[in-house]
Each structure stands twice: as structure tokens, then as C-alpha cells.
N, C-alpha and C positions, 0 to 999 in steps of 0.2 A: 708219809706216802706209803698206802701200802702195794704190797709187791704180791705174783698172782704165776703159780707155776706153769705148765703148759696143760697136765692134765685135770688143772682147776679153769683156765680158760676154754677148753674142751667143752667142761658140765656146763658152762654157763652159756657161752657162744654158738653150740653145735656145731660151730667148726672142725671138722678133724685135726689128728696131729699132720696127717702126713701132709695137708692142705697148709698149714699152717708155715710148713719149713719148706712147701716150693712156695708161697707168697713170699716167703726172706727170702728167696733168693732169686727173687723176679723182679720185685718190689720196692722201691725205695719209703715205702709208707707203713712197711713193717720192719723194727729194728729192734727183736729183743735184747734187755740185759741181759750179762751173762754174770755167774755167779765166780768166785778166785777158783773153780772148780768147774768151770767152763758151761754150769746148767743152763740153759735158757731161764730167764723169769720176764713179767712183762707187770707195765707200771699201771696206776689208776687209766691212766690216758689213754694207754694203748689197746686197756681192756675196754674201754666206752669205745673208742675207734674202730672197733674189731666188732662190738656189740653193732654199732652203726651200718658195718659195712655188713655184716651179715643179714640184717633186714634190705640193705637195697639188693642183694646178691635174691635173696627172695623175690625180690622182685622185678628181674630180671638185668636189673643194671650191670654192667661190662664192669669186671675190674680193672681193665686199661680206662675205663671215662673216670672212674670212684680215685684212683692213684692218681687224676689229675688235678682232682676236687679240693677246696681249700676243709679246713677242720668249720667252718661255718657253713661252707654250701651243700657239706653229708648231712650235718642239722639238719638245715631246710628241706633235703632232697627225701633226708628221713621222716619228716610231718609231712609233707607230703606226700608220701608214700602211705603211711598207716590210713588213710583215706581207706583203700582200697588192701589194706594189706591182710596176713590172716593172723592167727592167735596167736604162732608161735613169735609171730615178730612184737604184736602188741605186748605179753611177757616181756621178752628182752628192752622194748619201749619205757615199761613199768621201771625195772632193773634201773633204764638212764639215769629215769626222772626223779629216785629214789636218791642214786647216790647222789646226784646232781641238788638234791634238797627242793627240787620245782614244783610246785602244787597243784599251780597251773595247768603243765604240761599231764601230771599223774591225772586229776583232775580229767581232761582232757580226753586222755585215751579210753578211762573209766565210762563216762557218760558217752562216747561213741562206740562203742561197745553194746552198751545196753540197746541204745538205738537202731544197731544195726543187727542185735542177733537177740535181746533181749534178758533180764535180768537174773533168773536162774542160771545161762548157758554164759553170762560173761561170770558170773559166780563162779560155777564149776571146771569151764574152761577158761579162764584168762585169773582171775585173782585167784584161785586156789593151787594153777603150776608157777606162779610167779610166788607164793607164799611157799612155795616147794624150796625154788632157787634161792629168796633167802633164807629159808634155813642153810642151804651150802655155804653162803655168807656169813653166815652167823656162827658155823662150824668150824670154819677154818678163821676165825677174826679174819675177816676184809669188810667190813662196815663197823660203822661206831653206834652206839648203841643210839644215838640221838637217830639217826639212819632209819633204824629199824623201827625205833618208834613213830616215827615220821609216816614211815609205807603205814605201822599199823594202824595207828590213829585211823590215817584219811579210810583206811579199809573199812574200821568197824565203823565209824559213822555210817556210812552208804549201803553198810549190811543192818543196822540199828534201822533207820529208814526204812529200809526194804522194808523188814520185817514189819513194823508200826502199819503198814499199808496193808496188809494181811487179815483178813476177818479172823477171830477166833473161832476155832474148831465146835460142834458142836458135841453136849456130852459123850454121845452114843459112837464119836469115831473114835478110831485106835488111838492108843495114848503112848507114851515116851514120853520118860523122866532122862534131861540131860544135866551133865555136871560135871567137872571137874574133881578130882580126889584130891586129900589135904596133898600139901605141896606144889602142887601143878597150878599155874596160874596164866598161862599162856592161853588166852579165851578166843581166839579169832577162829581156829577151827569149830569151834562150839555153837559159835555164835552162824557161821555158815550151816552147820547141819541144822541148826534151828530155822533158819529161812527154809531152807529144802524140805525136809518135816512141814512144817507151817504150809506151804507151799501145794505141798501134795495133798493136804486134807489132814493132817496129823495134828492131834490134841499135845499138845508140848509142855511140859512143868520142865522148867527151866531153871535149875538152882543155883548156876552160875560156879563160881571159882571157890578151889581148897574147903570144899565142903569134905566135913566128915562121916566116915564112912557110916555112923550108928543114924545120923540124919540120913543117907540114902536106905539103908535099910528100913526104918519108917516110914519114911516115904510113900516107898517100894508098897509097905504094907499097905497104906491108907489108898496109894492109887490105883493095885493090881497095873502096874502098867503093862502093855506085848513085849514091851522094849525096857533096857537100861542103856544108856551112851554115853562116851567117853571118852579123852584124848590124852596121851602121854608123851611129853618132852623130853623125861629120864630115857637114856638108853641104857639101863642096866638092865639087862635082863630076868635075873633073879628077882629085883623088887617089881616088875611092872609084872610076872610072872604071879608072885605070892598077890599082889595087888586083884587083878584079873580074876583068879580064881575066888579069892576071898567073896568080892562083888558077885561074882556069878551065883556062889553055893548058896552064900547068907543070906541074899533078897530073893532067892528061887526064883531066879528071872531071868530071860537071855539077855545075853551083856551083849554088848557091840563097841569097841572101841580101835580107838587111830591113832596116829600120832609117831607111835614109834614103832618098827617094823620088825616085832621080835614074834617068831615062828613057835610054835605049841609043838613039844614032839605027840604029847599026849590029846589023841582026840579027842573034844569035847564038844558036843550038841549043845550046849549053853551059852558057849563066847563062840564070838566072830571076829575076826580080823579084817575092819576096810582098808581098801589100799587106796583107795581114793571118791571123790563125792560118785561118780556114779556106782560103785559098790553099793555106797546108800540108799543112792537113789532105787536100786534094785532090789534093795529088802526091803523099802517101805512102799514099791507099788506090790510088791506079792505079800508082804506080811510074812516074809517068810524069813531068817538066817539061810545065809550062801553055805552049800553043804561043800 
């Protein structure tokens, strides 16, 4: 069982703390553990119950009617709510159905989604902040790897899809070369900027994972591409740093890369740091790097 501090049930819930400790003590439906050191922590349960009850508090439900609700009628109260609900709840939705292993349900929220807001913007907004929250998952071990691979699987099919549905670009549009650097093999953000690229009208060469760096510089060569792209899982800063610049100088090409949130003190006109898909989406309708 794993156990989930207050300020890890915070990032993931957007409950606040101080909400958190007037429901203990209003509440008979929230009871955290406490630690021989009296910390608050809270169990797998309590964090789906809290996930639960924060999409119907979205939705305007009473926490005096939610505190009288059994653990199966928040379920129900909660599918039916996502009917109508908005993105930040559909994420937390995702979150459930992840750890809960339901296909179904993941399934489910996925394809009502697209229906109701369309395939790019459930892309950008609903799987790309819920591929945010787990990585928080994934940082602090609260999911098992079967978990994760689970959410990602179902992801990349439905983005593989996507994309398959997409006409190729013709020669004369902008082109981007995307890839993965050796080591890095974590493809789902990759595989999203290629829908979005694809999407927009962009010519894509798509080289996929742990390619080495003398094949992108070739590449590079043979395609002139506007762009290079790319995403990093290392949070070390010095290597994704030496990385970055390497890719930038050696293929004489603007780089653009994501993944991990490390800051350049040194300005450079070459690399760009996205902080998320609309970033990209913003350089690839103006053709420009974000100054």
C-alpha cells in the first residue's frame, strides 16, 4: 500500500492544505494516517476518495450530500458527472482509472473527450497534464511500473491512430526532424508533438528513440530541416545542458526541446525550451522560436 504526504495529495488533487485539515475536522470521511511523528499521510484510498470528491466539488456537489455518499455512489456520481464536467476533472478521472487498472473506464473518458472538444485539444489539454501528474507519480514511487505502462500503452495507440489519419505533408512545407537522444527512450511526448506538427501542416521525419546523435546530424544534413525536436527525462542538468547545446551547434539548426525543465543562464537564439504543447503549437504556426 502505498502511502501519499499532504503536500503530494495537494499536486495531484488541487485541494489545498488548509481545506484539507478543516474537512478532518468536520468530516468523518476524511481520516489521515498519522506518522510515530504525528505527520499526516494518506493511503491509495483515501487519495482516489479525495480525487473523487474533488471532481464532484467541481461540480457543484455539497460536501455535507458527498460525506453521506457510500464509496460506490461517488463512483457513479463521478461518471456521471464527467458527462458534463471540464478537463481538470477529466485528468484526475484518467489518474483513477490508471491506478484502478480500468480500460474501460480510461477508454471512456479518452473518446468523450475527443467528441466533445476534439482531437488535438483532448491531446494538449487532457493527456498531456495528466502525462504531467504521472510523472509526479512516477517521482515520488506511488505507481508500479505496470501502472504507468498501462496509461502509456492505451495513450500511444490513440495518438499512433491519430497520426495514421493525417495526410502526409507535402515537400515544399516546413519540415522537422523529431527524436529522441541515445538514452532517452520515454516516446509519448514525441509521439504527441508529431500529431500536433503533422496536424498543423508540418513535414515530420520522425526518427523515434535513443538515436544517436552522428545519425541526427546527418539527418540534419540531408533534410535542411526549420526545426530539430526533442524531449529529456534526465533531470541532470549538466548532461541535458552539454546534450542541448551539442545538438544545436553540430546540426546548425534550432533545436526545441521538452521534457525536463532545466533553465539556460546563457542566451542562445538556437535552442528553445517548451514548457508545454501550446509552446509548440506557437512556434510551428509562426515558424518562429519563442524569443
Amino acid at each position: 500500500m502505498s502511502s501519499y504526504s499532504m503536500a503530494q495529495v495537494v499536486t495531484l488533487t488541487g485541494i489545498n492544505s488548509h481545506t484539507l485539515r478543516k474537512w478532518e475536522s468536520r468530516y468523518d470521511f476524511l481520516v489521515p494516517e498519522r506518522t510515530d511523528t504525528n505527520i499526516r499521510y494518506y493511503t491509495d484510498a483515501q487519495l482516489k476518495k479525495l480525487l473523487n470528491i474533488s471532481i464532484l466539488r467541481s461540480q457543484g456537489v455539497r460536501l455535507s450530500a458527498i460525506g453521506k455518499m457510500s464509496d460506490e455512489e461517488i463512483h457513479k456520481k463521478v461518471s456521471e458527472s464527467l458527462i458534463d464536467s471540464n478537463q481538470d476533472d477529466e485528468v484526475k478521472a484518467l489518474i483513477l482509472s490508471m491506478i484502478n487498472l480500468d480500460e474501460q473506464e480510461f477508454d471512456n473518458i479518452v473518446k468523450s473527450q475527443i467528441i466533445k472538444n476534439g482531437i488535438l485539444a483532448t491531446f494538449t489539454e487532457v493527456v498531456y497534464p495528466f502525462l504531467h501528474k504521472v510523472g509526479v507519480l512516477w517521482g515520488i514511487n506511488k505507481i508500479m511500473p505496470a501502472q504507468e505502462h498501462f496509461a502509456s500503452n492505451l495513450i500511444r495507440q490513440k495518438i499512433c491512430s491519430a497520426i495514421d489519419l493525417l495526410p502526409i505533408a507535402p515537400k515544399n512545407a516546413p519540415k522537422i526532424i523529431m527524436f529522441l537522444a541515445e538514452g532517452e527512450n520515454h516516446e509519448i511526448g514525441l509521439l504527441l508533438a508529431n500529431f500536433v506538427a503533422k496536424k498543423l501542416g508540418w513535414r515530420v521525419y520522425y526518427l523515434g528513440q535513443n538515436v544517436p546523435h552522428e545519425n541526427v546530424q546527418t539527418m540534419a544534413g540531408l533534410v535542411k530541416p526549420d526545426f530539430l525536436l526533442t524531449f529529456f527525462v534526465t533531470t541532470t542538468p549538466t548532461l541535458v545542458e552539454e546534450k542541448v547545446f551539442r545538438l544545436s551547434s553540430e546540426a546548425n539548426t534550432p533545436l526545441l526541446f521538452s521534457g525536463s525543465p532545466i533553465k539556460f543562464e546563457t542566451k542562445n537564439n538556437m535552442v528553445t525550451y517548451l514548457e508545454s504543447p501550446k509552446d509548440l503549437i506557437k512556434v510551428l504556426e509562426t515558424g518562429l522560436p519563442q524569443v
